[in-house]
C-alpha positions in Angstrom: 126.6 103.8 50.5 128.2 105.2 53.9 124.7 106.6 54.8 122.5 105.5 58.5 125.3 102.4 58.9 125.1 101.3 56.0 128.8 100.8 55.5 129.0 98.0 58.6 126.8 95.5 56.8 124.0 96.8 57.8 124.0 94.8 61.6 123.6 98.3 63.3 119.8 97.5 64.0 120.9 94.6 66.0 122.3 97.5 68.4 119.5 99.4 68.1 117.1 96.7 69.4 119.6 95.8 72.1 119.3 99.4 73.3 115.6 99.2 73.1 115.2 96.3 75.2 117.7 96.9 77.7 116.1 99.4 79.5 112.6 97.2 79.9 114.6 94.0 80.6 116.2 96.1 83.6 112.4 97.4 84.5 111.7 94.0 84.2 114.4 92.7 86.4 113.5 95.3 89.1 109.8 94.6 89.3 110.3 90.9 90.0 113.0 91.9 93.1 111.0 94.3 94.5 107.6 92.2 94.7 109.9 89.1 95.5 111.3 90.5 98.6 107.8 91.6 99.5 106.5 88.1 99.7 109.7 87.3 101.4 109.1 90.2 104.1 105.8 88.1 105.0 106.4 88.9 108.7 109.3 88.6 111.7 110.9 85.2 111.5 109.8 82.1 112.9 105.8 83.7 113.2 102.9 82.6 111.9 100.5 84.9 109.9 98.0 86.3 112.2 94.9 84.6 110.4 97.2 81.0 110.5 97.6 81.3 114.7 94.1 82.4 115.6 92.9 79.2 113.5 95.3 77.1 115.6 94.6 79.0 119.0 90.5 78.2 118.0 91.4 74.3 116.9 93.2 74.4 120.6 90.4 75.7 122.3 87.3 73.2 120.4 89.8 70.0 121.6 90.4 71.4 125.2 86.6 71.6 125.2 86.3 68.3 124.1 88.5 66.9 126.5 90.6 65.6 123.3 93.5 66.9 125.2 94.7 68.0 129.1 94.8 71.6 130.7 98.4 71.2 130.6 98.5 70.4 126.7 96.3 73.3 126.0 98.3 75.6 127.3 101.7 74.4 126.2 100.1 74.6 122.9 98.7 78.1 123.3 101.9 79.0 124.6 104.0 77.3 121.8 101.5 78.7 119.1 101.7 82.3 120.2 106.2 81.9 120.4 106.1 80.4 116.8 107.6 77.1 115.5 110.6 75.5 117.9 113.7 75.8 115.9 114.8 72.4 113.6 116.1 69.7 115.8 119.8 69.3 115.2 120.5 65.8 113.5 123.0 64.0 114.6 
């Protein structure tokens, strides 16, 4: 019977569900990139969420105003929390 296909051994469905599921896998595919790169885009690089520095800036100010540390380490620390993390040391 040459009818639908039938005349290739009857695999054609194989094709058929390939062509199904290609479309979603590429849905798929483009879902997890775009909500990847939105976690990625978190923020410029090198800063801290804003949430993240205004609890460091607070546990700053509660040790300055326990004397648990100097003026001077107070405000290199406000200053170094409001740049954002020093770049990696290079090894060597």
């Amino acid at each position: 019977m040459h009818w639908w296909g039938w005349d290739t051994g009857g695999w054609w469905w194989l094709g058929m569900i390939w062509m199904m599921l290609l479309p979603v896998l590429v849905l798929v595919l483009v879902v997890y990139l775009i909500v990847w790169a939105a976690r990625s885009a978190g923020g410029p690089a090198g800063r801290m969420p804003r949430g993240t520095q205004e609890a460091a800036l607070e546990i700053a100010r509660l040790r300055y105003a326990r004397g648990e540390i100097t003026r001077e380490q107070y405000l290199q620390l406000v200053e170094d929390l409001q740049r954002g993390p020093a770049p990696p040391a290079s090894g060597g």
